[in-house]
N, C-alpha and C positions, 0 to 999 in steps of 0.2 A: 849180198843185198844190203842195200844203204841203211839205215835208221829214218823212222818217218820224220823225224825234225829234219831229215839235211836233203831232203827231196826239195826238189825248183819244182814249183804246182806248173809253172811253164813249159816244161817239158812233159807235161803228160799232157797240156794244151797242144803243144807240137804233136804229141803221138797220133791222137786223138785225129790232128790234121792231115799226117803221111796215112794215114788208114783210110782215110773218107779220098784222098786226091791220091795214093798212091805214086805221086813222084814227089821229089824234092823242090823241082822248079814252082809247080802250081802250088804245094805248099805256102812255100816262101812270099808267093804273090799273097797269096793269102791273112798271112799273118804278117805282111809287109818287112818280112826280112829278106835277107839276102841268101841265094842257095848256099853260100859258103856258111851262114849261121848255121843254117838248117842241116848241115853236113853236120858240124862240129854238134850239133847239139845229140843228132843220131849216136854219134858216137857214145855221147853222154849215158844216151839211153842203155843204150846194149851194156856198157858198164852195170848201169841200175839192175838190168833185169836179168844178166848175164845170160843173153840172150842175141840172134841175130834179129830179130823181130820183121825186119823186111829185108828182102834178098832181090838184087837186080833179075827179071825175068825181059821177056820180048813186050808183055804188055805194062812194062813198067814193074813202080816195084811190091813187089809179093808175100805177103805179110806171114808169121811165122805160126804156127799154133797156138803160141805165146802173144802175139801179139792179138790173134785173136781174140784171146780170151782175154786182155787186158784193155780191150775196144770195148768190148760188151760192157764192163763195168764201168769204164770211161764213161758211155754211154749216159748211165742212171749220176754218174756222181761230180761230172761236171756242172750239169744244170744246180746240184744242190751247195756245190761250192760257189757260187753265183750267188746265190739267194744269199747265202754267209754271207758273203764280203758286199757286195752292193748296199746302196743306203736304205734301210727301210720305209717303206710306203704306208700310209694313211690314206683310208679312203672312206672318208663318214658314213658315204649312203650305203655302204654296206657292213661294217662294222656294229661289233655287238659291245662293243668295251664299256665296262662299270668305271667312268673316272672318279677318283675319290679328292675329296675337296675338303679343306679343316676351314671353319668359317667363323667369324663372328654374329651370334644368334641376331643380332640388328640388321646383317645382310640376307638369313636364310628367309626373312620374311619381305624385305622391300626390292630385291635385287636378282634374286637366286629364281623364283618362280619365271621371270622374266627371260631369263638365260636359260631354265630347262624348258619352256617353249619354245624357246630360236631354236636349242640344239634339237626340238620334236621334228622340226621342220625341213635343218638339212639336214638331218643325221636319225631317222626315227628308231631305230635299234640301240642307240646310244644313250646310258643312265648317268645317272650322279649320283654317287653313294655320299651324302653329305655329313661330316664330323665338325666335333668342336675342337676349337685348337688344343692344343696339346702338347707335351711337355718331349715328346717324340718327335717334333714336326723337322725337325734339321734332317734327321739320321731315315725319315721316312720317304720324305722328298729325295734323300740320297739314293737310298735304296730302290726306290720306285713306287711304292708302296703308295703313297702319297704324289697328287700329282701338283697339284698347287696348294697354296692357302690365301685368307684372304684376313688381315688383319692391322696392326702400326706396327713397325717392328724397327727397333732404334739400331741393332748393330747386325751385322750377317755376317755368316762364314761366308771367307771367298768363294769356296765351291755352288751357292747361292745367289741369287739373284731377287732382289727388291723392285717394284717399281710402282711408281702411287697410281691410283686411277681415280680419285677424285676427292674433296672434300666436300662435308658437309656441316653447313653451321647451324647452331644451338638457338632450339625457341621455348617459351614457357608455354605448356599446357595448363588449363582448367576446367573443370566441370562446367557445361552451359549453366546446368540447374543450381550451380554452387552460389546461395545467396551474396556471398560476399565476395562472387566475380566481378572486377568494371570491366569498363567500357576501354579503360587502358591499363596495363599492368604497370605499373612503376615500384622502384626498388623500394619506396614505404610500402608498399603492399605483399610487394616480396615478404618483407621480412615481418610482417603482420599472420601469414598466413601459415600454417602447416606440412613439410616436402615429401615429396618422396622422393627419396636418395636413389640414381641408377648407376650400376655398377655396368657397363658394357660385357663382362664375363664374371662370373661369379668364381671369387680364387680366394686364396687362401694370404694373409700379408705376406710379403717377403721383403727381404732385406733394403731394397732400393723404393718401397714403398708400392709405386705403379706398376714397373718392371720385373719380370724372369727372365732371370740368363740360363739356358740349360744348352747343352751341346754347339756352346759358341755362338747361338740366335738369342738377341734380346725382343721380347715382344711383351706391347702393351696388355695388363692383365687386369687393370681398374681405369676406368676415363670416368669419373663422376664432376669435374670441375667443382668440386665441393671449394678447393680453396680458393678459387677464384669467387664465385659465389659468398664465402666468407669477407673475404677484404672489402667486397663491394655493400656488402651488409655492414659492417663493422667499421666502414667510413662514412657512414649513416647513421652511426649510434647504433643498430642494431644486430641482432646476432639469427642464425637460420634456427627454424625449429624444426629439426628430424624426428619424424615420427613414421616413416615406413620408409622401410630397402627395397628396392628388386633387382630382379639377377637381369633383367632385358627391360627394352624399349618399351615395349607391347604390355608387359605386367604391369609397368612404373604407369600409364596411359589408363590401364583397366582401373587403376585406386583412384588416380585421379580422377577419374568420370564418377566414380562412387562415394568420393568423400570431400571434404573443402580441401583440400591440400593441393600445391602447384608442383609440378615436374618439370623438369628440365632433360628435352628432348632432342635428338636431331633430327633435323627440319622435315630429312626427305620421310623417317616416320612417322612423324606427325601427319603428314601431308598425307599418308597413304591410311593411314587409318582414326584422323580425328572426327569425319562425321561418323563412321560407325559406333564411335564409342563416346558420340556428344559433346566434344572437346572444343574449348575457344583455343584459337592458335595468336600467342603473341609473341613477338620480338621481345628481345634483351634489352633491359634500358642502362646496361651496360655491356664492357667489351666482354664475352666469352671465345677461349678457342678454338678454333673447328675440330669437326673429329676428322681427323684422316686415315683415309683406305686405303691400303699399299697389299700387292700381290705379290706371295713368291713361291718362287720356282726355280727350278737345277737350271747351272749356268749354262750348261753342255746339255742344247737339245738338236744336238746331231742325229743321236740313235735313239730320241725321244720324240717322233713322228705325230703323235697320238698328242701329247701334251703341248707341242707346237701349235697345232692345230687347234686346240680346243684355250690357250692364250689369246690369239685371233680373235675368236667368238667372245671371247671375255671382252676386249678391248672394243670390237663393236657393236657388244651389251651395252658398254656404258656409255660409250657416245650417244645413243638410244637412253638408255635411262636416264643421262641429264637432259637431255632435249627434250623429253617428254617431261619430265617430274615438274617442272614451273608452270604447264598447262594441265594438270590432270591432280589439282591439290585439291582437297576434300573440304578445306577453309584456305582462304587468303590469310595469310597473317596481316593480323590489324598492327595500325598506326597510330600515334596523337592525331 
């Protein structure tokens, strides 16, 4: 008897066939070989099994006790060798699958609701288990563990895959009721007024200042444009005055409504929650650079059905959330 490494799965494919057709000929038509294969491969077999398996009779040919018995399990272990080797299938509307997703806190609020309604709609069994990014995200996405994330990320392991889905640009929040709001923000006012510092994830400093490198992923881990903010203050004679942090959007927006102090927002946040929380929305009266949103995900989604699938809906999210985001703002941002 052979060793299972040095079996041809194709010959019990063949077996499988001389058992159901019982000749060689309709075999052969069968699996579109030639009787002379199908002769030599017999041969093969009865080596395997040291066995005759099928024996010439009047009604063709006549399978052996052995051969029997090694039809019946054919039987159950064919269809399951199939299922192995074939590409796997996704099918939403029946799927239960928890995908997990590492997100920047600024998306799980303007973005992320948005996309677990789309996915309610073709996919209603189908969750998001939503995390923050993470110091794991390379080796998690590798693993599986992890199906995408959603953040800036400067360097990637090749086995990785980056791709941006949109930017967005940077506007001053303020309190309506803040006596010392105008009618225009300019950078004397800027720098007259009180900030509140936002940090897009709230981290600890490392060595490249903005940036964590761990497991070969670099990803942005502070965007507060403070120095840009500074130079622009400080070619004006003036200097910012920091007097509150927040770890997200939505904190930095709640102080502001509550106190004279300006933030510095991106836009589509602003937009989604500055009348709830009584906010004038202005433009930059200088340059700031956008925050950009980049998705990643394992390069290789051959056997990753599931996260292919659910990349798709992401990317038809956001052509959807910009088309709509410049109709559906809570303020205009004002102008001179």
């Amino acid at each position: 008897m052979a060793n299972v490494p040095d079996i041809d799965l194709n010959l019990l494919r063949l077996l499988d066939m001389l058992y159901v057709e019982r000749s060689v000929t309709r075999a052969a038509e069968r699996l579109f070989l030639t009787p002379s294969a199908v002769s030599h491969a017999l041969r093969r077999l009865r080596r395997l099994f040291d066995d005759e398996l099928f024996i010439r009779g009047a009604g063709g040919m006549i399978p052996t006790a052995r051969a029997h018995e090694a039809a019946q399990h054919l039987k159950s272990l064919l269809p399951k060798l199939h299922e192995v080797i074939q590409t796997p299938r996704f099918d939403p509307a029946m799927s239960e699958k928890m995908f997990a997703v590492a997100c920047v806190p600024y998306l799980t609020s303007i973005f992320v609701p948005g996309l677990a309604a789309a996915l309610s709609r073709t996919a209603p069994n189908v969750g998001i288990d939503i995390r923050l990014l993470h110091d794991a995200m390379a080796d998690d996405i590798e693993s599986g563990a992890l199906d995408l994330a959603f953040g800036n990320f400067r360097k990637v392991p090749r086995r990785l895959c980056v791709e941006e889905l949109f930017r967005d640009a940077y506007v001053w929040v303020i309190g309506e009721g803040n006596p010392r709001a105008p009618a225009y923000l300019d950078t004397a006012t800027i720098g007259a007024l009180p900030h509140v510092e936002l940090n897009l994830e709230s981290a600890a400093p490392h060595p490249d200042e903005n940036y964590d490198a761990r497991q070969g992923l670099e990803r942005l881990v502070i965007q507060n444009n403070l120095s840009t903010v500074d130079r622009a203050l400080n070619k004006a004679g003036l200097a910012r005055i920091a007097r509150f942090k927040a770890p997200d959007s939505i904190a930095a927006m709640a102080i502001a409504a509550r106190t004279d102090a300006v933030a510095l927002i991106p836009s589509r946040a602003a937009a989604t929650f500055a009348r709830r929380f009584g906010l004038a929305v202005h433009p930059s009266p200088f340059p700031v650079e956008p925050l950009v949103i980049q998705m990643l995900y394992h390069r290789d989604l051959t056997a990753r059905p599931a996260t292919s699938w659910l990349l798709d809906q992401v990317r038809s999210g956001v052509a959807s959330f910009l088309l709509e985001g410049d109709g559906s703002r809570d303020r205009e941002v004002s102008s001179p």
